[in-house]
N, C-alpha and C positions, 0 to 999 in steps of 0.2 A: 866228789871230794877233790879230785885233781884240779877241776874246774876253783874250784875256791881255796885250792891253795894256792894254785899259780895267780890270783889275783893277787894275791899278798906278792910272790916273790917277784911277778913278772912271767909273761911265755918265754925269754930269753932265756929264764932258767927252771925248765919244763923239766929235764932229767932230776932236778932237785925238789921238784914240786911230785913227781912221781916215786921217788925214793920216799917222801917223808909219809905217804900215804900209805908204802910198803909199809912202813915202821909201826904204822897204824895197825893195821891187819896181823902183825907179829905179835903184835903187845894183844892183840884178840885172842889172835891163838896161845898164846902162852897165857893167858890168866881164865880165859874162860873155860877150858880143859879143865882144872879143878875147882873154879869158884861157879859156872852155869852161865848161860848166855843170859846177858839182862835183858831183859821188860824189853828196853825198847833200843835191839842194835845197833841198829843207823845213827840213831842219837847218839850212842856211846862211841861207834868209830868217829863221827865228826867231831866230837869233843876232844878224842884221843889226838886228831888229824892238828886241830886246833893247837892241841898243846906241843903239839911236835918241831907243830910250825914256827912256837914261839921259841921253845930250845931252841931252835935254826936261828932263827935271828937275832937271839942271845948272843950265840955264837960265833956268828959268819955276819954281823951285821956292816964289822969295819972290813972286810975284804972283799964284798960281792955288791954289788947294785940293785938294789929293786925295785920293783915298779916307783918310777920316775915320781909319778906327783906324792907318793906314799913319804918317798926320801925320807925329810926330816923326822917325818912323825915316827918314824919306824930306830930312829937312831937315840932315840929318847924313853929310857925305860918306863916315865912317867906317860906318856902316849904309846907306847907300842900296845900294851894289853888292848886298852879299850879299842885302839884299832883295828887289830887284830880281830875282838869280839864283836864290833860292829859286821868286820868283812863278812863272820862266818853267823848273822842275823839273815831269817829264813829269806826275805826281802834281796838283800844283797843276793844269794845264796840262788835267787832264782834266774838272775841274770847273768851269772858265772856261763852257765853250759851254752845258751847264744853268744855269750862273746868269745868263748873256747871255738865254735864253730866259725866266727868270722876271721878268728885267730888261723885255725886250718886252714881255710880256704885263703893262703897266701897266694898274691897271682905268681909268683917264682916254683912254687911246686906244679907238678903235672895234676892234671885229675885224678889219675889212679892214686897217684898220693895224696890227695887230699881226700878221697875217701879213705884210704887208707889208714890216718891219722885219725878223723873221725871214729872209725870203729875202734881203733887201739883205746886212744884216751877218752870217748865220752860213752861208748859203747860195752866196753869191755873187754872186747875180741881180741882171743891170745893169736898169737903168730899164724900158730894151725888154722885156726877158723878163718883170718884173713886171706890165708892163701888158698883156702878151699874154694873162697868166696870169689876169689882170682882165677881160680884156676892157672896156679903159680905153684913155683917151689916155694921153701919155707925159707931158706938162704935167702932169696930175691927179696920176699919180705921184709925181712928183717936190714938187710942192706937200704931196701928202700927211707924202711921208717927211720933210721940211722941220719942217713940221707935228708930228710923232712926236717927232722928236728935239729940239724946243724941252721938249715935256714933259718928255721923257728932263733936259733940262738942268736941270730942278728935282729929280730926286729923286735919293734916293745909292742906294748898292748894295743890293742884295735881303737883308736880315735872314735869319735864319733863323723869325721870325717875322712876318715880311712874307709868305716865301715860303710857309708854312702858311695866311696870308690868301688867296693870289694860288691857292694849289689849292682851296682851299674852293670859290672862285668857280668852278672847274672850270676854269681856265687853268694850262700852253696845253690846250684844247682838243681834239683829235683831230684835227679837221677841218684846223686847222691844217695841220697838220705831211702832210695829205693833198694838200689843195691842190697841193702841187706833186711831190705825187707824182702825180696824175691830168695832171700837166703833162706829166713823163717818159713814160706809158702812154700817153696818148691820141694824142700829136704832135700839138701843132697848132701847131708851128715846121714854115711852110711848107718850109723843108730836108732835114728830118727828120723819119723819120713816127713813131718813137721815141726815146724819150734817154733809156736804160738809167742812164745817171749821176745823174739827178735821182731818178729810183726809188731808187738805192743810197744819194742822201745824205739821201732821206725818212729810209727805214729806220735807218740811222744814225742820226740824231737820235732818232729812236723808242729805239732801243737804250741812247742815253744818259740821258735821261728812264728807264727803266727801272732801270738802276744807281744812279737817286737815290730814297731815301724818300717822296718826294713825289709823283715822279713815276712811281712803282712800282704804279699803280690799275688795276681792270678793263680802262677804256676803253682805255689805252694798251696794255695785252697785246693784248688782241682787233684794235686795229688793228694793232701789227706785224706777229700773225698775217696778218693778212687780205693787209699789203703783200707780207708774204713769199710769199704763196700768187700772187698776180697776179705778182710779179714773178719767178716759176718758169719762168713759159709766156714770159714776154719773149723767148727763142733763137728759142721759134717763132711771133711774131708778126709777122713779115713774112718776103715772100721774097728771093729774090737780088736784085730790083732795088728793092728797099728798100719797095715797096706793101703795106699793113695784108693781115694772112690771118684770113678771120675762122674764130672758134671750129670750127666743122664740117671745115674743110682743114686745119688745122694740125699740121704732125708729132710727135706725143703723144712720138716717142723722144726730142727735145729737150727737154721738159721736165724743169728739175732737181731729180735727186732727193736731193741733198744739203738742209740749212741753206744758205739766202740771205745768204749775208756783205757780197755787194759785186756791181757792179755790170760 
């Protein structure tokens, strides 16, 4: 959702692409608490997201900038809707979250920030989790991501020759996109001694990185190989009361021998 609003406003203004998403999930919680979660939520939060977006630019159209080639069509109430509705068409919708990624991987940010960034906005991961995942304070964190997203506010959307810059450099990374997949394998959320879900939205994001040009390279096949491989044995990496099983105990009938889709 963040990914497809900030296509409308621009990454420059990512805190406002992530406020409007808030506003999204408020308006969930305030109506579906008595009226029941609908049929199909994701669809309803993106719609909400959609409409929030447009309030915004109702609003804030003559005082903020947005994304550059949108400009005019977005200044004109007879074009803004359908633009808007084209942005958030499943098509558009899928190439949001790789260019959010080539957007991250600013070469002015450090690494650690740029995964950083990563887990915050395509991932999910609240402060706590990031800094777990660091092995950091939650201060430092949050200072960091702070920090990230003022760069973010200088620069505009990823070109399609930007983005041929930002892979040269080898960004994102591999490791990246590891990181917190060694999050979900290892457990070291003392609640949990695995979170199958962070493995799934590694791989994921690997998968998407793959359906683009750019990010279609060696190193990213080899690692989704490898996530998919680790994340087979996941069924049988603990037992009934949730304790790691190492390698030698573990029930080999468990492991799946389908494609790794999900988690």
């Amino acid at each position: 959702m963040v990914g497809a609003v900030t296509r409308i406003f621009g990454v420059h203004n990512l805190p406002l692409a992530e406020d409007v998403v808030q506003e999204a999930f408020c308006r969930a919680t305030e109506l579906w608490s008595f009226r029941g979660v609908p049929e199909n939520p994701s669809a309803w939060l993106m719609a909400t997201a959609k409409n929030c977006a447009l309030d915004v630019l109702r609003r804030e159209r003559t005082t903020r900038t947005f994304v550059q080639e949108l400009g005019r069509l977005l200044e004109s109430e007879w074009t803004m809707a359908p633009v808007v509705e084209e942005l958030f068409m499943p098509n558009a919708i899928k190439d949001d979250q790789p260019r959010m990624i080539f957007s991250c991987c600013n070469p002015r940010l450090s690494e650690e920030s740029q995964i950083a960034l990563i887990l915050h906005i395509l991932c999910g991961f609240s402060v706590d989790e990031i800094a777990s995942a660091f092995a950091s304070r939650q201060a430092a964190i949050e200072e960091r991501n702070h920090a990230s997203e003022e760069v973010l506010a200088d620069q505009r959307d990823c070109s399609m020759s930007e983005r041929r810059q930002i892979s040269a450099l080898g960004c994102p990374r591999s490791g990246r996109r590891f990181t917190f997949f060694n999050e979900g394998y290892h457990g070291a959320s003392p609640e949990v001694s695995i979170r199958s879900e962070l493995c799934g939205e590694a791989i994921r994001l690997a998968a998407l990185l793959l359906d683009q040009p750019l990010g279609a390279v060696p190193a990213t096949y080899a690692l989704s190989a490898l996530m998919c491989l680790n994340a087979a044995r996941l069924p049988s990496r603990s037992d009934s009361s949730g304790n790691l099983t190492v390698l030698a105990d573990q029930d080999r009938s468990l492991w799946g021998q389908e494609p790794y889709t999900k988690a």
